[in-house]
C-alpha positions in Angstrom: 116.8 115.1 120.0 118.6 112.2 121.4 122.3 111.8 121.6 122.6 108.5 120.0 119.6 109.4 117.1 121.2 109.6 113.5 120.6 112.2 110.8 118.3 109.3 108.7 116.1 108.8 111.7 115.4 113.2 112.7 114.6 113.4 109.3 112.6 110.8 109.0 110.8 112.5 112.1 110.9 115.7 110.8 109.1 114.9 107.1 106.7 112.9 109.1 105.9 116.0 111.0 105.8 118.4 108.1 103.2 115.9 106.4 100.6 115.6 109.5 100.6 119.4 109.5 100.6 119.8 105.9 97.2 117.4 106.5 96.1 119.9 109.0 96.2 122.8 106.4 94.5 120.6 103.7 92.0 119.9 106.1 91.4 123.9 106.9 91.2 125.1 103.6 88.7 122.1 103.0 86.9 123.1 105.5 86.8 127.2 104.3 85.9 126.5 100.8 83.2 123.8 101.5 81.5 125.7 104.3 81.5 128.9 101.8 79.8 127.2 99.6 77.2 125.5 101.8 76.5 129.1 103.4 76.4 130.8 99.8 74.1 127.9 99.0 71.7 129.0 102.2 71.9 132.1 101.3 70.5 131.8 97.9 67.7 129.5 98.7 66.3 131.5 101.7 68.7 134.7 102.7 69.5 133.7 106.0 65.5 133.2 106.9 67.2 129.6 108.7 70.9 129.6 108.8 71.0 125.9 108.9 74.6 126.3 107.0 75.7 126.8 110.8 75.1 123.4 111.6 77.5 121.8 109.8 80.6 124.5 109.9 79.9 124.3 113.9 79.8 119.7 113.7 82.8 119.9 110.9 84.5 123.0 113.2 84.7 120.8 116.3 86.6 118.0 114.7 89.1 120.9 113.2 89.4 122.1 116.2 90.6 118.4 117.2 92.8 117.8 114.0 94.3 121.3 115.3 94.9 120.4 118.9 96.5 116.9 118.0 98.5 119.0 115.2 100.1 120.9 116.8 100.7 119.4 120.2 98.5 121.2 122.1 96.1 118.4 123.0 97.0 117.3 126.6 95.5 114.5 126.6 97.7 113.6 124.0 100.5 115.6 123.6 104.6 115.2 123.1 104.8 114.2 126.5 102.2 112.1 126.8 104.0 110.6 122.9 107.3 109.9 124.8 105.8 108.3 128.0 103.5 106.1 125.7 106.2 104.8 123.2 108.5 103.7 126.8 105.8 102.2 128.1 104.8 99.9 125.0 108.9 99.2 125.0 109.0 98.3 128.4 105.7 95.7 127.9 107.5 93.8 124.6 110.7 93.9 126.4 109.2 92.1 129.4 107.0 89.9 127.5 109.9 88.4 125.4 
């Protein structure tokens, strides 16, 4: 939190934060019920002779795993940090280009 940041604009932060992991938790239990139902379907139409049902939750898992890193900050690559130095440096660019 910045000295000179108002209550309007940490809130603003702060609901834009609670939707993009709100998205994260749509995006799981998406994920849980779709993937049980493609592995109840596999299942029923060969009992597990080819578990091709693992194909997708492993292709679908990997960009979870991504949604969960960029989430919740644990990406670092692009993380808070990495947030911070990026917005001063796109400042600094339109300051010295005006």
């Amino acid at each position: 939190m910045k000295k000179d940041e108002t209550y309007q604009q940490r809130y603003t932060r702060a609901k834009a934060r609670v939707e993009e992991i709100r998205s994260f938790y749509n995006h799981l239990l998406i994920y849980i019920i779709v993937n049980l139902g493609i592995a109840s379907l596999n299942y029923y139409q060969n009992e597990w002779e080819f578990a091709w049902f693992l194909f997708p939750l492993g292709g679908w898992g990997i960009g979870l795993l991504g949604h969960a890193l960029g989430t919740f900050s644990a990406n670092p690559f692009t993380g808070k940090d990495w947030e911070q130095r990026k917005i001063q440096e796109l400042m600094e660019k339109e300051r010295l280009n005006n």
